[in-house]
N, C-alpha and C positions, 0 to 999 in steps of 0.2 A: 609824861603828862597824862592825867586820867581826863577821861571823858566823861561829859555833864551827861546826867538824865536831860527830858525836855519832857515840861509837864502844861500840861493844855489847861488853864482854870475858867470853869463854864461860862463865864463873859464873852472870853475868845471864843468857846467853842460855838456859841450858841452864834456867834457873827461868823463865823464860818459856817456852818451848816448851810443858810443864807447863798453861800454861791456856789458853783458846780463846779463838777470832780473836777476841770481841768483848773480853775484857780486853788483848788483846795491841795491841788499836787503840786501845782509852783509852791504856795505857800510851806509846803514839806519839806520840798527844796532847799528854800531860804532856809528855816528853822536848822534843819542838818547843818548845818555851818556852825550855831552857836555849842552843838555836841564838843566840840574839840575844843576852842575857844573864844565865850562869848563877848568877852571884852575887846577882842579883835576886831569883831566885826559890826560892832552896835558905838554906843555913843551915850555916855549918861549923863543923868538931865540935871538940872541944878534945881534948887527950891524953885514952888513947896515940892517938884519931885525927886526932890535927894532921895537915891538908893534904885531907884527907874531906869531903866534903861532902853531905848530907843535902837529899831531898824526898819530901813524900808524897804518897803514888800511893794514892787509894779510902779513903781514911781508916783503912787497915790496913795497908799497908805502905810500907816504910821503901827510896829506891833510894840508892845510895851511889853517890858521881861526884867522880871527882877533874879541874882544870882545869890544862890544860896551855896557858898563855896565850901563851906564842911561838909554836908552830906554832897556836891556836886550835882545840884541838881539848877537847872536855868527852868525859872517858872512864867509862862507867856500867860500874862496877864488882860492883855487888852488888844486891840485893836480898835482902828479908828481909820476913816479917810481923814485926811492929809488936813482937810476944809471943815472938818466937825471938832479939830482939836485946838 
């Protein structure tokens, strides 16, 4: 089985930057799992987010990641507390 990229798209990043290196290292954590595979460990979402995919991070929020299964790469698109989504 090959292993996904994981690609940070500046929405996520720029909400991360926002909190400190020790949530930013769990968050690393998490993500590493979806390397191997992300459909394992997440939960896709149905309209209008057909193609989105959902895990949570700290039992408050929500990372949004869409899979790009040709080139292998899992694209973290978003983030959100659990109460703004």
């Amino acid at each position: 089985m090959n292993t996904f990229f994981i690609k940070i798209k500046e929405p996520a990043e720029e909400w991360l930057k926002k909190y400190d290196k020790n949530i930013q290292r769990r968050f690393v954590n998490k993500i590493r799992k979806l390397q191997e595979n992300p459909e394992l460990h997440g939960k896709p979402l149905r309209k209008p987010l057909h193609g989105y995919w959902e895990i949570y991070f700290e039992k408050k929020f929500r990372i949004f990641y869409t899979i790009d299964r040709v080139n292998h790469v899992v694209y973290i698109e978003a983030i959100n507390h659990k109460d703004e989504c």
